[in-house]
PDB file with one MODEL, atoms N, CA, C and O in Angstrom:
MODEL        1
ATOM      1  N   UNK A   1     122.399  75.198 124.708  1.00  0.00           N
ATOM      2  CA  UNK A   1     123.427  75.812 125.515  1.00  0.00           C
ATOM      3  C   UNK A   1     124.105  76.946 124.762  1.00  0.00           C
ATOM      4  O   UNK A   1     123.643  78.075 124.924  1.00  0.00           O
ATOM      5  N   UNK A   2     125.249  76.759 123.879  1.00  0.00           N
ATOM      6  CA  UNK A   2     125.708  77.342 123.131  1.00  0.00           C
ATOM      7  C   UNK A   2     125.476  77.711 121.490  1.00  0.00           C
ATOM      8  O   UNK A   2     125.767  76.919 120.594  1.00  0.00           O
ATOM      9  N   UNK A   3     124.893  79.069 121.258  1.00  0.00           N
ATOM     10  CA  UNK A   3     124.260  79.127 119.999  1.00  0.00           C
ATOM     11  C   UNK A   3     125.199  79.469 119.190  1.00  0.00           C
ATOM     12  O   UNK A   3     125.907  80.397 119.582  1.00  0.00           O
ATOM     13  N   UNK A   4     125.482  78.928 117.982  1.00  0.00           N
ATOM     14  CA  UNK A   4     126.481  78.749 117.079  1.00  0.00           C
ATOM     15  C   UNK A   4     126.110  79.881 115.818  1.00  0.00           C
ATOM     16  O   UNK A   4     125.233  79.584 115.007  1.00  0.00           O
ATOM     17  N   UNK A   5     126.751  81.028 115.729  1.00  0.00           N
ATOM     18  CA  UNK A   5     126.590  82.026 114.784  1.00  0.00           C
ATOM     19  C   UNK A   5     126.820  81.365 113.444  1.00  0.00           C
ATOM     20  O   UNK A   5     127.725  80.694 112.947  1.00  0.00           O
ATOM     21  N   UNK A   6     125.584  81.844 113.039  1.00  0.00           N
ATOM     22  CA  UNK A   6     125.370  82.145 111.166  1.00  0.00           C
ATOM     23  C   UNK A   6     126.314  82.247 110.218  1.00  0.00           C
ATOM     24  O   UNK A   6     126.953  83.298 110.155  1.00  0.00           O
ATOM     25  N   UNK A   7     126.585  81.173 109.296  1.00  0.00           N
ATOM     26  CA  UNK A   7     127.972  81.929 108.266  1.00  0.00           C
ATOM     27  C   UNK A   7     127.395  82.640 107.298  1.00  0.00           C
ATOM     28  O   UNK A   7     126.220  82.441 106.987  1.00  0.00           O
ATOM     29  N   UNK A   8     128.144  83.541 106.715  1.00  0.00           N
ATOM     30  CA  UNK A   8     127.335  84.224 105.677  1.00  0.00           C
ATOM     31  C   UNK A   8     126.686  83.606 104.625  1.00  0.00           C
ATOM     32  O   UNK A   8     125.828  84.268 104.042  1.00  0.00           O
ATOM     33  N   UNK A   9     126.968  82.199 104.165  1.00  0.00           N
ATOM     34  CA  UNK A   9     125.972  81.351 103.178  1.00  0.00           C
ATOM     35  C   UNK A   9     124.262  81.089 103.719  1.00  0.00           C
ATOM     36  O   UNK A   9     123.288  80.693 103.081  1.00  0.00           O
ATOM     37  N   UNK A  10     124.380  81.421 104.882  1.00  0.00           N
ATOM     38  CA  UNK A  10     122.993  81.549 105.419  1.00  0.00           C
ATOM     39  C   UNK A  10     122.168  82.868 105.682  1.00  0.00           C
ATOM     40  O   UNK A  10     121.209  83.290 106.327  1.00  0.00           O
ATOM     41  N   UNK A  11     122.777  83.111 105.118  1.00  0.00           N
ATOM     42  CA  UNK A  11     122.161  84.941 105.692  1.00  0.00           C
ATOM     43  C   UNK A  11     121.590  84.541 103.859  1.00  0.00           C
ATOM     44  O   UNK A  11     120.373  84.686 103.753  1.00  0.00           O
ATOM     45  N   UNK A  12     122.049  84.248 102.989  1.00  0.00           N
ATOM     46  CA  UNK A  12     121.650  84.308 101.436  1.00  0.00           C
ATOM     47  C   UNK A  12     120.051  83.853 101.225  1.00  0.00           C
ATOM     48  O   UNK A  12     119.622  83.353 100.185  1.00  0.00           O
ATOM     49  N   UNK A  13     119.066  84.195 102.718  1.00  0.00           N
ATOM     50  CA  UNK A  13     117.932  83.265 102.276  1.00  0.00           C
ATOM     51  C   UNK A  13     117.064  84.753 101.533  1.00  0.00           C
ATOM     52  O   UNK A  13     117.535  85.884 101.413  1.00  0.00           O
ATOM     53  N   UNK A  14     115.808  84.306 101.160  1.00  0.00           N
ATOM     54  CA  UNK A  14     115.040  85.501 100.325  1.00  0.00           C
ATOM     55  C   UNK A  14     114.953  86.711 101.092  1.00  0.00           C
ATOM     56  O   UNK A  14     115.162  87.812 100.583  1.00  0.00           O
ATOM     57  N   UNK A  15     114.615  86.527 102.441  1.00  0.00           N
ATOM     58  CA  UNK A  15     114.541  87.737 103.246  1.00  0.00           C
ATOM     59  C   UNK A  15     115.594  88.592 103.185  1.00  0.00           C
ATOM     60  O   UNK A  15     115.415  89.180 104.252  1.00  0.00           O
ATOM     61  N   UNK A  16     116.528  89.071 102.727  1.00  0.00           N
ATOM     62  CA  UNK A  16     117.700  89.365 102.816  1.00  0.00           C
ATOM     63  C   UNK A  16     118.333  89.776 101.240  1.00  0.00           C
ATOM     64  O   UNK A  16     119.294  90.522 101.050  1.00  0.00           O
ATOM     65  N   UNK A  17     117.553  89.107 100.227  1.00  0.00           N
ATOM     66  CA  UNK A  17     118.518  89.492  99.217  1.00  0.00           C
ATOM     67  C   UNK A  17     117.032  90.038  98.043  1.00  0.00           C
ATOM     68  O   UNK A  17     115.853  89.683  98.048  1.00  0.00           O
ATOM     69  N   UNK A  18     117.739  90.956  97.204  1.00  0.00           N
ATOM     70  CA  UNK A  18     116.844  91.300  96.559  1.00  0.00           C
ATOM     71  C   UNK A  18     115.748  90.560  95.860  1.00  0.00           C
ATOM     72  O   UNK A  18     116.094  89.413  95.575  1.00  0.00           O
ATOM     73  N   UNK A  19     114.932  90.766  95.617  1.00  0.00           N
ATOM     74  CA  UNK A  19     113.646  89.920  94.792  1.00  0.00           C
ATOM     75  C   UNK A  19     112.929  90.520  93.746  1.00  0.00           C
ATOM     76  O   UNK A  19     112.206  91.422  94.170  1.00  0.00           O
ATOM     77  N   UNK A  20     112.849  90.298  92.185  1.00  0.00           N
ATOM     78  CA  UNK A  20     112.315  90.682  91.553  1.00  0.00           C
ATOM     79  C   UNK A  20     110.577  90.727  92.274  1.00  0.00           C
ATOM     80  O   UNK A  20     109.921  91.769  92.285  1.00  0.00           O
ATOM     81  N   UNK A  21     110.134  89.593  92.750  1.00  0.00           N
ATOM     82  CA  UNK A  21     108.724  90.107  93.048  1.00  0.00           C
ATOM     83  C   UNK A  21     108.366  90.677  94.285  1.00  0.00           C
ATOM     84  O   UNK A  21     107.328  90.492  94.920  1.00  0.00           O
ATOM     85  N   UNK A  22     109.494  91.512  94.610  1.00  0.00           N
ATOM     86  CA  UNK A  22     108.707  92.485  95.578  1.00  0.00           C
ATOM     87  C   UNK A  22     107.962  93.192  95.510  1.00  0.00           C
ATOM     88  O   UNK A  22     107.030  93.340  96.302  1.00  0.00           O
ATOM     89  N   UNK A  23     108.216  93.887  94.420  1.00  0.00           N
ATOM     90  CA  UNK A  23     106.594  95.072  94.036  1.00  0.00           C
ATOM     91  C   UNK A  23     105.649  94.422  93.789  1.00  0.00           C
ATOM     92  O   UNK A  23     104.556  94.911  94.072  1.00  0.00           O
ATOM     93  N   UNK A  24     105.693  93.270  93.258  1.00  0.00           N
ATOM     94  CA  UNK A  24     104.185  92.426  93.158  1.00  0.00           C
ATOM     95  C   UNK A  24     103.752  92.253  94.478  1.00  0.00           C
ATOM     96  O   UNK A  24     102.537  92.388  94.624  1.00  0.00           O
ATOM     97  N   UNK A  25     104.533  91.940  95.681  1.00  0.00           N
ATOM     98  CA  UNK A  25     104.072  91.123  97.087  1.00  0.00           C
ATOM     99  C   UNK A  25     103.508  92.814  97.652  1.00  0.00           C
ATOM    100  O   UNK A  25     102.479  93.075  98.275  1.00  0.00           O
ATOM    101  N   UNK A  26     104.508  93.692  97.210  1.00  0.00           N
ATOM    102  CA  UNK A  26     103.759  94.576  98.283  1.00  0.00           C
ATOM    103  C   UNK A  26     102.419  95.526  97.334  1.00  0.00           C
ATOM    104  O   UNK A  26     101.544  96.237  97.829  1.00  0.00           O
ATOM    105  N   UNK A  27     102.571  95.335  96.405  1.00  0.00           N
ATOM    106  CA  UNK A  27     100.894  95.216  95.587  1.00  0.00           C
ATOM    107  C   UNK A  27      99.787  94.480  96.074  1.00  0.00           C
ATOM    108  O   UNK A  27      98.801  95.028  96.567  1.00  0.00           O
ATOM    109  N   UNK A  28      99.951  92.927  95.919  1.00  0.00           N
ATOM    110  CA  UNK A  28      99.271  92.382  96.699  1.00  0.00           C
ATOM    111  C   UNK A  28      99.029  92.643  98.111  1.00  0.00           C
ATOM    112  O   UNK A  28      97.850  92.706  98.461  1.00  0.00           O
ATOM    113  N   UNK A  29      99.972  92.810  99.011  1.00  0.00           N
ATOM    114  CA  UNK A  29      99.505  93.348 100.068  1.00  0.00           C
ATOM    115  C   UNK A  29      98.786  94.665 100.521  1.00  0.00           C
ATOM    116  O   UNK A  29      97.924  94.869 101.376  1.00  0.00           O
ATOM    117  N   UNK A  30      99.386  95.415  99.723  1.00  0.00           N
ATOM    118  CA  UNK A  30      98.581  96.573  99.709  1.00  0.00           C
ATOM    119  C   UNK A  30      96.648  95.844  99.160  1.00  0.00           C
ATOM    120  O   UNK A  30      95.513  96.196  99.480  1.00  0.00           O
ATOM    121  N   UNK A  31      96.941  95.259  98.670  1.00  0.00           N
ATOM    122  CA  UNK A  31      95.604  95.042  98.375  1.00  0.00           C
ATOM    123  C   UNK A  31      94.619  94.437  99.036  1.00  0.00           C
ATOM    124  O   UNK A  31      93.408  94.446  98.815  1.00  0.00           O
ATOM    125  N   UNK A  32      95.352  93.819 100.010  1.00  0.00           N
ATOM    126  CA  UNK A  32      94.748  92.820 100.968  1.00  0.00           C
ATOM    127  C   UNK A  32      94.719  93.663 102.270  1.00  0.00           C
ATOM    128  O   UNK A  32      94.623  92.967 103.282  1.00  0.00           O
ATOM    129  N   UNK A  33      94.780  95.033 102.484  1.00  0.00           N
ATOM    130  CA  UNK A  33      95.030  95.773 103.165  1.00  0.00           C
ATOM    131  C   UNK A  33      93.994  96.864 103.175  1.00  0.00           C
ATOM    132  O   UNK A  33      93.450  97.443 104.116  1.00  0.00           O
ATOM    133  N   UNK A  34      93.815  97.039 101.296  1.00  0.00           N
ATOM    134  CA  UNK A  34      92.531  97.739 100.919  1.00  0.00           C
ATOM    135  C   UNK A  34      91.014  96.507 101.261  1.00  0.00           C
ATOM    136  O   UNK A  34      89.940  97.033 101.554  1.00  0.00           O
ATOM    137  N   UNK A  35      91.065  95.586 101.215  1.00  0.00           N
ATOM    138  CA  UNK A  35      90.434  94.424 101.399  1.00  0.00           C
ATOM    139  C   UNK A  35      89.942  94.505 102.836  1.00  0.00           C
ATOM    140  O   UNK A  35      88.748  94.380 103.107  1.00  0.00           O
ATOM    141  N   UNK A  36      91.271  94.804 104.130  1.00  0.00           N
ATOM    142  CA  UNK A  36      90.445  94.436 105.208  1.00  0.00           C
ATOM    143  C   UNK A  36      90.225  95.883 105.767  1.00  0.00           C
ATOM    144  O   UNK A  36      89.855  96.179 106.903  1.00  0.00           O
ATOM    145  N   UNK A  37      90.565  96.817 104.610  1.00  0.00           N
ATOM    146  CA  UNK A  37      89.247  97.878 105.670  1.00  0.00           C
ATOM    147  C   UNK A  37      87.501  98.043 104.762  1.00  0.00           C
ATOM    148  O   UNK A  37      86.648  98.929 104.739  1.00  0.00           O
ATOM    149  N   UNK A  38      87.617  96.814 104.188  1.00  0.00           N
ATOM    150  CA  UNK A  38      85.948  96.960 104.056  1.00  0.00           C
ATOM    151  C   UNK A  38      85.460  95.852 105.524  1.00  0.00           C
ATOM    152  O   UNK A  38      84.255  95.777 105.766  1.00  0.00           O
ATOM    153  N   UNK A  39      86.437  95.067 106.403  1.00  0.00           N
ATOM    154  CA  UNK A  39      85.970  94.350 107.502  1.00  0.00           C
ATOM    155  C   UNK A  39      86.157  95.136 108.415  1.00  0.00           C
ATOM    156  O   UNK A  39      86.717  94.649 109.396  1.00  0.00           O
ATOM    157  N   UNK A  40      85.821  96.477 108.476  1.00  0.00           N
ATOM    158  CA  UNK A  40      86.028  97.500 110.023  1.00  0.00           C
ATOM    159  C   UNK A  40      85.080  97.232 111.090  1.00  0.00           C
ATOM    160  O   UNK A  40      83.971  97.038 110.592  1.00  0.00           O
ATOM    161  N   UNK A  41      85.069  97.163 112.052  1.00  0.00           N
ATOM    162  CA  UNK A  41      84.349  96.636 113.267  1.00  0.00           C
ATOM    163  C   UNK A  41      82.729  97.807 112.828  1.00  0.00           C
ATOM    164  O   UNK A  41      82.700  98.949 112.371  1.00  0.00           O
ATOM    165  N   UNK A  42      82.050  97.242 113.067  1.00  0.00           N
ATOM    166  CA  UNK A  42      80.005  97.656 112.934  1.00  0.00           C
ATOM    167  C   UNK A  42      80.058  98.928 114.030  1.00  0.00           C
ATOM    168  O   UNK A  42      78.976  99.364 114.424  1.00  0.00           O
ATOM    169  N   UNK A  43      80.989  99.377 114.403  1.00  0.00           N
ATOM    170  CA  UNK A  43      80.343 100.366 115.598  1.00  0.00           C
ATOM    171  C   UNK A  43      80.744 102.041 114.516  1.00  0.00           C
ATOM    172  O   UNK A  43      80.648 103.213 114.882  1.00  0.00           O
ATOM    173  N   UNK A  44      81.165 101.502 113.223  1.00  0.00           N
ATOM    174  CA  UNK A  44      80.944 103.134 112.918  1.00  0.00           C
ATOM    175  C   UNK A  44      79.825 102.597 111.785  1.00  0.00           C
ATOM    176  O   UNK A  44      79.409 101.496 111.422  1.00  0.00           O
ATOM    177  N   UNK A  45      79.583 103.957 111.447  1.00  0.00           N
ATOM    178  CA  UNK A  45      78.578 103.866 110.671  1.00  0.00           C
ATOM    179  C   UNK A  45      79.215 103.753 108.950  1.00  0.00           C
ATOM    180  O   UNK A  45      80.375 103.755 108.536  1.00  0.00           O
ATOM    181  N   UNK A  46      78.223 103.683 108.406  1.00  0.00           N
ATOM    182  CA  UNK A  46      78.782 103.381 106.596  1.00  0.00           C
ATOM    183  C   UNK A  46      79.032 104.228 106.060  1.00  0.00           C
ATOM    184  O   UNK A  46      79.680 103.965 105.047  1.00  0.00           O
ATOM    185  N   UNK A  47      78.711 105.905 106.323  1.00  0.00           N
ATOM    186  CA  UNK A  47      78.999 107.067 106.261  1.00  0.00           C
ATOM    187  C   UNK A  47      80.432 107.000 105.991  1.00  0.00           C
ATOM    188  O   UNK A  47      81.108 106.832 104.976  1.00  0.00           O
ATOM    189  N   UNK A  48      80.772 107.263 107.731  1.00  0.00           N
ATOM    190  CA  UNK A  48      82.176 107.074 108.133  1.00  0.00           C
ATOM    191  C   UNK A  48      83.266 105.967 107.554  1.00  0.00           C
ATOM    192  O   UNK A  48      84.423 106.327 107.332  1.00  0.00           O
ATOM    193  N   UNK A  49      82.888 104.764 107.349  1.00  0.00           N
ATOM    194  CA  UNK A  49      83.173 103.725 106.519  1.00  0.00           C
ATOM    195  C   UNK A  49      83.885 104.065 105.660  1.00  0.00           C
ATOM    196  O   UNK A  49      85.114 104.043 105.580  1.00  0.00           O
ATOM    197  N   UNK A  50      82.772 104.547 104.670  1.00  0.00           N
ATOM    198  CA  UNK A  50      83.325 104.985 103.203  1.00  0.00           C
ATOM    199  C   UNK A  50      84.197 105.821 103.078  1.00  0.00           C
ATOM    200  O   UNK A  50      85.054 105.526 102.245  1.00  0.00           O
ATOM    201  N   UNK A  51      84.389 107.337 103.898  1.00  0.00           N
ATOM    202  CA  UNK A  51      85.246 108.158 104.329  1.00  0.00           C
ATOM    203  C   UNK A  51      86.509 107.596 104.508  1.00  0.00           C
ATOM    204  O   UNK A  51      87.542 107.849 103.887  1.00  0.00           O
ATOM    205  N   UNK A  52      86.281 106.622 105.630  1.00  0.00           N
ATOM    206  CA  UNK A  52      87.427 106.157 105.767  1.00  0.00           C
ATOM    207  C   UNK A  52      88.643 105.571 104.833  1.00  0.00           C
ATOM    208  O   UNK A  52      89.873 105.536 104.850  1.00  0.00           O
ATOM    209  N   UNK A  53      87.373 105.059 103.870  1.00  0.00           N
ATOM    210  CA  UNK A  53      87.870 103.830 102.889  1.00  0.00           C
ATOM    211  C   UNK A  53      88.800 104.684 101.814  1.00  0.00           C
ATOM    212  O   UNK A  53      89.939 104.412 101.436  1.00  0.00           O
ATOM    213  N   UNK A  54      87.866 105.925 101.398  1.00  0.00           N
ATOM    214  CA  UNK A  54      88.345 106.974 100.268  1.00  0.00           C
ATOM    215  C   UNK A  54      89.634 106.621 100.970  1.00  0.00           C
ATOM    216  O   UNK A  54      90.373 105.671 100.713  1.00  0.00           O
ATOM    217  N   UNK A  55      89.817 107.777 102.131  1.00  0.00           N
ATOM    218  CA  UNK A  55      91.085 108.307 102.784  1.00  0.00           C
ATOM    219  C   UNK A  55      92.446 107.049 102.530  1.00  0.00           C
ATOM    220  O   UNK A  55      93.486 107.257 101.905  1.00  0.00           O
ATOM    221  N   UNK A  56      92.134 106.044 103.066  1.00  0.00           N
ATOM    222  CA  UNK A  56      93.015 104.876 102.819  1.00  0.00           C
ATOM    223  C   UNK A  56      93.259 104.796 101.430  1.00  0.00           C
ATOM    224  O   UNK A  56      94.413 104.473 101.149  1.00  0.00           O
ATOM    225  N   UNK A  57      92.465 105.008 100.448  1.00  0.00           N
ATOM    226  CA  UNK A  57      93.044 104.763  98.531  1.00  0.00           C
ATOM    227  C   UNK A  57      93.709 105.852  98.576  1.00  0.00           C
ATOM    228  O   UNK A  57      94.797 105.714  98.019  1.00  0.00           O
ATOM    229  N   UNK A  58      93.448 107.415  99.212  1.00  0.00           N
ATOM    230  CA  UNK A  58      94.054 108.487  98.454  1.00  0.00           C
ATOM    231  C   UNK A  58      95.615 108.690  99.374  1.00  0.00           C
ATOM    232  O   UNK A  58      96.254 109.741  99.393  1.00  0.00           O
ATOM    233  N   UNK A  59      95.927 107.665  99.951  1.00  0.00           N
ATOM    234  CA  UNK A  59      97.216 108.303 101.406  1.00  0.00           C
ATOM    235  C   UNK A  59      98.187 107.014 100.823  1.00  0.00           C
ATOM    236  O   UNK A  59      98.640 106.127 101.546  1.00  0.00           O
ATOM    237  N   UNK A  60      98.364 107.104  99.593  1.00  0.00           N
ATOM    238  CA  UNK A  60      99.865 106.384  98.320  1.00  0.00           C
ATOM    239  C   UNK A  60     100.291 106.984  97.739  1.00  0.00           C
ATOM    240  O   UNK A  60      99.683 107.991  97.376  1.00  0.00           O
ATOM    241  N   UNK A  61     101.299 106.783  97.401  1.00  0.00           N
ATOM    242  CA  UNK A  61     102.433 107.478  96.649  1.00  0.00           C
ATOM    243  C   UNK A  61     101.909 107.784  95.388  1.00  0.00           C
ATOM    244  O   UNK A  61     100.770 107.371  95.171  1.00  0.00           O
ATOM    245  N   UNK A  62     102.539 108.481  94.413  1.00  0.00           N
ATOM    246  CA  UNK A  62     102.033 108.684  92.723  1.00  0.00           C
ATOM    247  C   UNK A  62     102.701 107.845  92.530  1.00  0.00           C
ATOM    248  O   UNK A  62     103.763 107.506  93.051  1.00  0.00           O
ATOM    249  N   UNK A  63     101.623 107.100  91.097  1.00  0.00           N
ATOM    250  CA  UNK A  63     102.536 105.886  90.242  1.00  0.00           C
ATOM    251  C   UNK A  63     103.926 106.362  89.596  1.00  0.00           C
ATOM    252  O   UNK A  63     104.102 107.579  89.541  1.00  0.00           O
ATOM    253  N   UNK A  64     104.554 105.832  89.286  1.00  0.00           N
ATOM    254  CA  UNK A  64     105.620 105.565  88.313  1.00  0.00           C
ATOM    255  C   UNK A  64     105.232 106.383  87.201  1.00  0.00           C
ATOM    256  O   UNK A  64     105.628 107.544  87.094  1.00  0.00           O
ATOM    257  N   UNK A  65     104.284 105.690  86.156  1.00  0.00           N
ATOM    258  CA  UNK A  65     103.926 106.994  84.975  1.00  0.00           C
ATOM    259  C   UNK A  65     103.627 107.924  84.973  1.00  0.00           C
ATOM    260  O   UNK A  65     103.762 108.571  83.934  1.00  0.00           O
ATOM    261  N   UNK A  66     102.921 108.662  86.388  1.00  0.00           N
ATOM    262  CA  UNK A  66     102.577 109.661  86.909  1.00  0.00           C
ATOM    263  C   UNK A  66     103.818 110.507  86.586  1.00  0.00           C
ATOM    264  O   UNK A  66     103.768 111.577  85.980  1.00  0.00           O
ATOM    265  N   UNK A  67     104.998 109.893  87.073  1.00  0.00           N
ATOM    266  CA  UNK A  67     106.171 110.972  87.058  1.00  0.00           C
ATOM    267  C   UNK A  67     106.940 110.722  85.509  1.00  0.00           C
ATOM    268  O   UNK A  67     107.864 111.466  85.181  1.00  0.00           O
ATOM    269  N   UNK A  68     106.535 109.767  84.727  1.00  0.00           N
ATOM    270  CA  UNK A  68     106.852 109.828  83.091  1.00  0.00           C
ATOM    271  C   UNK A  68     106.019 110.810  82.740  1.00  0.00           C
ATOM    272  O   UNK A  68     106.708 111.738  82.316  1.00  0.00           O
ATOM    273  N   UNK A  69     104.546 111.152  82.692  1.00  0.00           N
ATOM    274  CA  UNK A  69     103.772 111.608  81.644  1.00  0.00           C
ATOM    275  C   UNK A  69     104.045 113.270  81.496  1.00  0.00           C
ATOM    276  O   UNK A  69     103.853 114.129  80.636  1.00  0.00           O
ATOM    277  N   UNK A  70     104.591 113.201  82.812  1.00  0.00           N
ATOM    278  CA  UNK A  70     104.679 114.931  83.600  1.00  0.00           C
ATOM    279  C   UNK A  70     106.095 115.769  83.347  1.00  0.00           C
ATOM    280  O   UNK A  70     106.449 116.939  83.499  1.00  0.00           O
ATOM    281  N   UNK A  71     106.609 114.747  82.959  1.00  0.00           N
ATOM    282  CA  UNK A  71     108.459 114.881  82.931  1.00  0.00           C
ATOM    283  C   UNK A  71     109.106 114.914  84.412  1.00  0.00           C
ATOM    284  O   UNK A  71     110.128 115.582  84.567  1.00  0.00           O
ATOM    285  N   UNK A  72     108.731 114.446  85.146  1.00  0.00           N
ATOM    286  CA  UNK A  72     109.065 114.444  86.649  1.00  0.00           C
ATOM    287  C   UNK A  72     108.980 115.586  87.077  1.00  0.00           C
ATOM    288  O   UNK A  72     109.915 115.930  87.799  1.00  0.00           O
ATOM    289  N   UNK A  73     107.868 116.612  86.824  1.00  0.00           N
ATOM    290  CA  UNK A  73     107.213 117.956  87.558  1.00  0.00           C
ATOM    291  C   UNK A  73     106.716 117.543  88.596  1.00  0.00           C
ATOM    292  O   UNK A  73     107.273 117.942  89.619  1.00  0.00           O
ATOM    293  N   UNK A  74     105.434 116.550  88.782  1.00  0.00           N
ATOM    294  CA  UNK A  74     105.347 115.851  89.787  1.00  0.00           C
ATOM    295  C   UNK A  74     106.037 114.989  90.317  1.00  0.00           C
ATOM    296  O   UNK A  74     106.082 113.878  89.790  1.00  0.00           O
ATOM    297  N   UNK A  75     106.912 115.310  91.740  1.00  0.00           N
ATOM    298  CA  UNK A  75     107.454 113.777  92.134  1.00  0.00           C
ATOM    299  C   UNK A  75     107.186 113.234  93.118  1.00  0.00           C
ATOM    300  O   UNK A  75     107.898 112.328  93.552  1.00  0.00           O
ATOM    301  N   UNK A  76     105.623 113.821  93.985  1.00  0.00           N
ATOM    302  CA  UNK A  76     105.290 113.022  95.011  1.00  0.00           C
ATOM    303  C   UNK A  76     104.055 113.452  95.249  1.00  0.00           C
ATOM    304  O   UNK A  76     103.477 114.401  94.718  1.00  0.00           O
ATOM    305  N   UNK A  77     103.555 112.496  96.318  1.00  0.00           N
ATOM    306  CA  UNK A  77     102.325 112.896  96.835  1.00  0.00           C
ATOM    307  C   UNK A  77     102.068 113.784  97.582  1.00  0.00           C
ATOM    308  O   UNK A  77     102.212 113.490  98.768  1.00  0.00           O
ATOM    309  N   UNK A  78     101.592 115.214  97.278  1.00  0.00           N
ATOM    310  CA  UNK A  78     102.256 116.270  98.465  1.00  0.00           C
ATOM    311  C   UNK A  78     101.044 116.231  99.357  1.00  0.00           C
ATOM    312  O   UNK A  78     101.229 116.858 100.400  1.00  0.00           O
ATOM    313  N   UNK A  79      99.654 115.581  99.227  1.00  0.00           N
ATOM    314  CA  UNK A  79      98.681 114.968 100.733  1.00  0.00           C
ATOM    315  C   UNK A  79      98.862 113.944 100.973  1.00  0.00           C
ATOM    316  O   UNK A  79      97.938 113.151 100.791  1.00  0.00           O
ATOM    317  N   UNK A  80     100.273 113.418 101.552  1.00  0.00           N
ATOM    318  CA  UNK A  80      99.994 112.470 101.956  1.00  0.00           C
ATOM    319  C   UNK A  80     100.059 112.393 103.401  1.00  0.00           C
ATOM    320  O   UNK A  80     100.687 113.250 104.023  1.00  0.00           O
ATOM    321  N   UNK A  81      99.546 111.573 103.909  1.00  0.00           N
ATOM    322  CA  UNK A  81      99.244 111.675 105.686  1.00  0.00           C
ATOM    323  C   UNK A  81      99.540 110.505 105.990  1.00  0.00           C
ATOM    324  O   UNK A  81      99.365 109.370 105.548  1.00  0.00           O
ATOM    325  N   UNK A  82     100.305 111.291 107.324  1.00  0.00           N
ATOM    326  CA  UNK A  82     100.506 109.902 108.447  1.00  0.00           C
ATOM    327  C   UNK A  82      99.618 110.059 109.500  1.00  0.00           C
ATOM    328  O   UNK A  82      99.095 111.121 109.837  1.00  0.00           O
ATOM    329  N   UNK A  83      99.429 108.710 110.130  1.00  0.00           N
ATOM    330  CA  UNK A  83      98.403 108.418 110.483  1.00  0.00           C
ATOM    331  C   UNK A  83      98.721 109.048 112.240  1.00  0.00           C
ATOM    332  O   UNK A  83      97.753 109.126 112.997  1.00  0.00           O
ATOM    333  N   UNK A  84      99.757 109.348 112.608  1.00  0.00           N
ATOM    334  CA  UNK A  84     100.385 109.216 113.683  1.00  0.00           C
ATOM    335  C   UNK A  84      99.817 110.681 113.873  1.00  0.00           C
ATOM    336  O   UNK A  84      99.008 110.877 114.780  1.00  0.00           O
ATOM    337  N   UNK A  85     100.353 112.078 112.756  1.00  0.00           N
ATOM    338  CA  UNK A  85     100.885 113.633 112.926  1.00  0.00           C
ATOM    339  C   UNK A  85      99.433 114.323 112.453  1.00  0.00           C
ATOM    340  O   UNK A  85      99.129 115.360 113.043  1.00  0.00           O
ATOM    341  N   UNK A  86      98.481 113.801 111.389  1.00  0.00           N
ATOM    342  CA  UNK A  86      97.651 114.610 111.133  1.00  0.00           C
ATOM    343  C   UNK A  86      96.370 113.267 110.983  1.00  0.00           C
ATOM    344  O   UNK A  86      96.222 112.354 110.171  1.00  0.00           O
ATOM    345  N   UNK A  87      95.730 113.636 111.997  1.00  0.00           N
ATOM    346  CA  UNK A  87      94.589 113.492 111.741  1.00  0.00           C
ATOM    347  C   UNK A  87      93.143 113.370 111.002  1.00  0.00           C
ATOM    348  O   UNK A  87      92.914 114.362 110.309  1.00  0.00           O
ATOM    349  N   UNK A  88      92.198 112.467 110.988  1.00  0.00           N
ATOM    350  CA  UNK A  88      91.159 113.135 110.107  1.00  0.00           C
ATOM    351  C   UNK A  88      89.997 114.091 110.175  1.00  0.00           C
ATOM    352  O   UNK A  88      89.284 114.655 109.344  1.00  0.00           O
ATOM    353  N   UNK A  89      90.089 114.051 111.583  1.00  0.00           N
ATOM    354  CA  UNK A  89      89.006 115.051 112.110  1.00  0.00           C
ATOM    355  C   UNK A  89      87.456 114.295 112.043  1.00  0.00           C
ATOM    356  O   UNK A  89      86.596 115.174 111.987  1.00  0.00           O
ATOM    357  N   UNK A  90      87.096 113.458 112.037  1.00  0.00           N
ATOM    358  CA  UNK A  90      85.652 113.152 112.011  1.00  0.00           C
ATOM    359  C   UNK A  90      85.943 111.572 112.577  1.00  0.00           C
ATOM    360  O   UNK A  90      85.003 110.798 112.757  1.00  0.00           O
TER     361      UNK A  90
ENDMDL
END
């Protein structure tokens, strides 16, 4: 009937508050992400595949040391693409 609002001692669950292993989870996920585009549906060819596959490793950010080794000359990925605005053309 009546849903009884949240006190703020419940809002304190992990989702919500910082986590040292977030960069690990979204590492791992990223990885499991690089993982399921080697399962792309059989109707393209392995050509295209691989294309694809490059494109997905090269559309991340620069590491962290990337912007130590450089003195922060580099501070981003300036190809990087969204999937939405630019296209791949093939």
């Amino acid at each position: 009937q009546h849903q009884q609002k949240p006190n703020s001692s419940q809002h304190q669950n992990s989702e919500f508050t910082e986590s040292p292993l977030r960069f690990a989870i979204s590492r791992v996920s990223l990885e499991l992400f690089s993982a399921a585009a080697a399962d792309l549906p059989s109707h393209k060819t392995f050509m295209i595949k691989k294309k694809l596959a490059k494109k997905i490793r090269q559309n991340r950010p620069i590491p962290y040391w990337i912007r130590m080794r450089t003195g922060n000359t580099i501070r981003y990925n300036a190809k990087r693409r969204h999937w939405r605005r630019t296209k791949l053309g093939f």
